[in-house]
C-alpha positions in Angstrom: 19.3 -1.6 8.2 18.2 1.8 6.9 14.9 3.1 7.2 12.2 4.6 4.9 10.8 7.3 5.9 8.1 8.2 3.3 4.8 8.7 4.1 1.3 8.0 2.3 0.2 11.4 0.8 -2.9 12.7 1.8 -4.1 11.7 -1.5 -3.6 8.0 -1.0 -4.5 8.1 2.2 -8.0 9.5 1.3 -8.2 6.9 -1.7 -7.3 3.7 1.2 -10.0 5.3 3.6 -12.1 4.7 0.5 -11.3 1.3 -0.3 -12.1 0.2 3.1 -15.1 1.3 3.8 -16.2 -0.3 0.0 -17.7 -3.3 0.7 -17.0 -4.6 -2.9 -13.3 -3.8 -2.6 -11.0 -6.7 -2.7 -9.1 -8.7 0.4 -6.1 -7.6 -1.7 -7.3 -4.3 -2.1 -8.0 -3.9 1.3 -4.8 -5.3 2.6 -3.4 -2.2 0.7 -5.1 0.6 1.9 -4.6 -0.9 5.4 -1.0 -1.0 5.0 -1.2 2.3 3.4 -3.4 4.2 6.1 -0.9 2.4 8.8 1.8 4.2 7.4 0.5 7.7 7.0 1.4 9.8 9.9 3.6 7.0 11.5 7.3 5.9 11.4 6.1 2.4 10.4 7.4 0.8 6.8 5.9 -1.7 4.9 6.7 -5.6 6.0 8.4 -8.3 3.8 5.2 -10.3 3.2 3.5 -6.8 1.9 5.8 -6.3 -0.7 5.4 -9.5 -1.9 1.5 -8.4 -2.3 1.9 -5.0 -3.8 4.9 -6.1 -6.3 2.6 -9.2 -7.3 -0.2 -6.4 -7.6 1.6 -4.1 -9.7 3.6 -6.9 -12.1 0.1 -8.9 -13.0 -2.2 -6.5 -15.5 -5.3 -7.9 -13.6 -5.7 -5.5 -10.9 -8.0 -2.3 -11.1 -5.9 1.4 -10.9 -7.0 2.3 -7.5 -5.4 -1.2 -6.0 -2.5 -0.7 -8.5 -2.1 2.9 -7.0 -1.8 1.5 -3.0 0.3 -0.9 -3.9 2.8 1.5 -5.5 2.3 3.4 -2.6 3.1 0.7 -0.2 6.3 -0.4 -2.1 7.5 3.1 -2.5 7.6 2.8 1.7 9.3 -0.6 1.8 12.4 -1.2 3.3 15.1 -0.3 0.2 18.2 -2.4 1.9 15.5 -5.6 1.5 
């Protein structure tokens, strides 16, 4: 199985530090920027069961921009063979 080795751009990673330390952010939300910060200087990819969350995220219209943003993030680092 192949490996992705994007990383979260500074950027994100500023905007996930962000979201967790909001206390009116979202689980959701928070799940994202958690994945997202996990995967910024590391060689970790994002797990089956979070890209499940971040392509619900992105394909419902209910989410605000910031959460839409990680979860783009996190799927653009997801494994591409899966």
């Amino acid at each position: 199985m192949r490996r992705n080795v994007k990383q979260t751009s500074a950027r994100v990673a500023t905007l996930a530090a962000e979201t967790l330390q909001d206390p009116r952010a979202s689980l959701v939300s928070r799940r994202l920027a958690a994945s997202a910060l996990a995967q910024r200087s590391t060689g970790k990819q994002t797990g089956a069961a979070m890209e499940d969350v971040a392509a619900k995220v992105l394909a419902s219209g209910h989410y605000a921009e910031e959460t839409r943003e990680l979860a783009a993030s996190v799927l653009a680092q997801a494994n591409k063979d899966r």
